[in-house]
C-alpha positions as CSV (number, residue, x, y, z in Angstrom):
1,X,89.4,-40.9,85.8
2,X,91.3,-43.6,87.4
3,X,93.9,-43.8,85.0
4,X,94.2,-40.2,85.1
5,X,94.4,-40.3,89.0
6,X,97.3,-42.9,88.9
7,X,99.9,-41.5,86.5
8,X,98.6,-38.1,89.1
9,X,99.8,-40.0,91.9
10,X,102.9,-41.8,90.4
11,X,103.9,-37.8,89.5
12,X,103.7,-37.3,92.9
13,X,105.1,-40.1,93.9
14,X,108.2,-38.8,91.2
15,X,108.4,-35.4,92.6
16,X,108.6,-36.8,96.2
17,X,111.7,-38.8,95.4
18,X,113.0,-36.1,93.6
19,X,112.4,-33.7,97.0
20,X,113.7,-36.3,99.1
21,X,117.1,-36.9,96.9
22,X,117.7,-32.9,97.0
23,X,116.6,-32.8,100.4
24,X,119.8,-35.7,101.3
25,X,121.9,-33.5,98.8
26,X,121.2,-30.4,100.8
27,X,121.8,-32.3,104.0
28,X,125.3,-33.6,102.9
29,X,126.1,-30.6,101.5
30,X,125.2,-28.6,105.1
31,X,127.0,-31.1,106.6
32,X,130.2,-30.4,104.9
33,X,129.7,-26.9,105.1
34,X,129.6,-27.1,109.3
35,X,132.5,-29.5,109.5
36,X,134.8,-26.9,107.0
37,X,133.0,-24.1,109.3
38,X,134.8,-25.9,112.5
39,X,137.5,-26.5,111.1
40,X,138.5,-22.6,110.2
41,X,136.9,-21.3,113.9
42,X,139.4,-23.5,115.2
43,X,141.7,-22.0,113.3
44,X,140.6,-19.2,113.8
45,X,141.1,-19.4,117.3
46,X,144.5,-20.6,116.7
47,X,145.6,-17.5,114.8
48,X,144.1,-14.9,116.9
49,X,146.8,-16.6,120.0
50,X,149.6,-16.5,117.4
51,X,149.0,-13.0,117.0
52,X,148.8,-12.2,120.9
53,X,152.3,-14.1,121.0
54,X,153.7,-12.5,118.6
55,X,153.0,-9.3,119.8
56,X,153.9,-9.6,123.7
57,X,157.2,-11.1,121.5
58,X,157.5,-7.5,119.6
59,X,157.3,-5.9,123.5
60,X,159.7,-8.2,124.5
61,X,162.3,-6.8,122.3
62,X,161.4,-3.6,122.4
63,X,162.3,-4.0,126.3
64,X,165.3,-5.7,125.0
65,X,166.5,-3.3,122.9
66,X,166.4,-0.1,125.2
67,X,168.0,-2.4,127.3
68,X,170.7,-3.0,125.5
69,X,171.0,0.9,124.0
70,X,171.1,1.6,127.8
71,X,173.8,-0.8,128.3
72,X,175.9,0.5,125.1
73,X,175.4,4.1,126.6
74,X,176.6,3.2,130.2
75,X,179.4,0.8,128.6
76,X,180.5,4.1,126.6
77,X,180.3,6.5,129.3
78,X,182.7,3.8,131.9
79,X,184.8,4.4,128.4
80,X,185.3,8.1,128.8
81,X,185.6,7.6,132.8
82,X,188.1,5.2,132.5
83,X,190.2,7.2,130.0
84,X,189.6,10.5,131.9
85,X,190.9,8.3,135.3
86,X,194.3,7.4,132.9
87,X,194.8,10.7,132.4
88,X,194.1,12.1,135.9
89,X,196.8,9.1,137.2
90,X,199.4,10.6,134.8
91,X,198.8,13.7,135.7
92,X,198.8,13.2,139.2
93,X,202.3,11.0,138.9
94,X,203.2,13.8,137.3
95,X,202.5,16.4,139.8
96,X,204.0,14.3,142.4
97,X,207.3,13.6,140.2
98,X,207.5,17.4,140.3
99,X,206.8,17.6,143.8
100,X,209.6,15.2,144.5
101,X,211.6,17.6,142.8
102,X,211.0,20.4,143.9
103,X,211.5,18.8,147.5
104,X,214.5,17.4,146.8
């Protein structure tokens, strides 16, 4: 019975150390787990202000752009004034050429 009670408790004993290896493994393994879980919250956290930048960037442009479009459209418009003025000078030198003219 004592024999028997022995190689009982050296099993125990066996499965123990066994417990306690798996239970260090498990710890280890947790570990790792957490610090790889930090590391992509952070960045994580990192990518989600990229993506705000980037898109008050995309507005920024956007503003930009009609900005510019406005500024082509005005830019065209002084065009077609400025030519329409040309024309109006001729016409008026011409008006007064013929004035002169007919004063004369």
């Amino acid at each position: 019975e004592l024999l028997q009670r022995m190689q009982s408790v050296h099993a125990q004993l066996q499965r123990t150390e066994e417990l306690s290896r798996a239970h260090a493994g498990l710890q280890e393994a947790h570990q790792a787990q957490s610090t790889r879980m930090q590391q992509l919250q952070e960045k994580n956290n990192r990518l989600a202000k990229y993506v705000t930048t980037v898109q008050q960037q995309e507005q920024v442009i956007e503003k930009l752009e009609d900005m510019m479009e406005r500024a082509l459209t005005e830019a065209r418009e002084a065009k077609g004034l400025k030519e329409k003025g040309h024309g109006l000078e001729k016409e008026l030198k011409k008006v007064k050429e013929e004035n002169s003219a007919l004063q004369a």
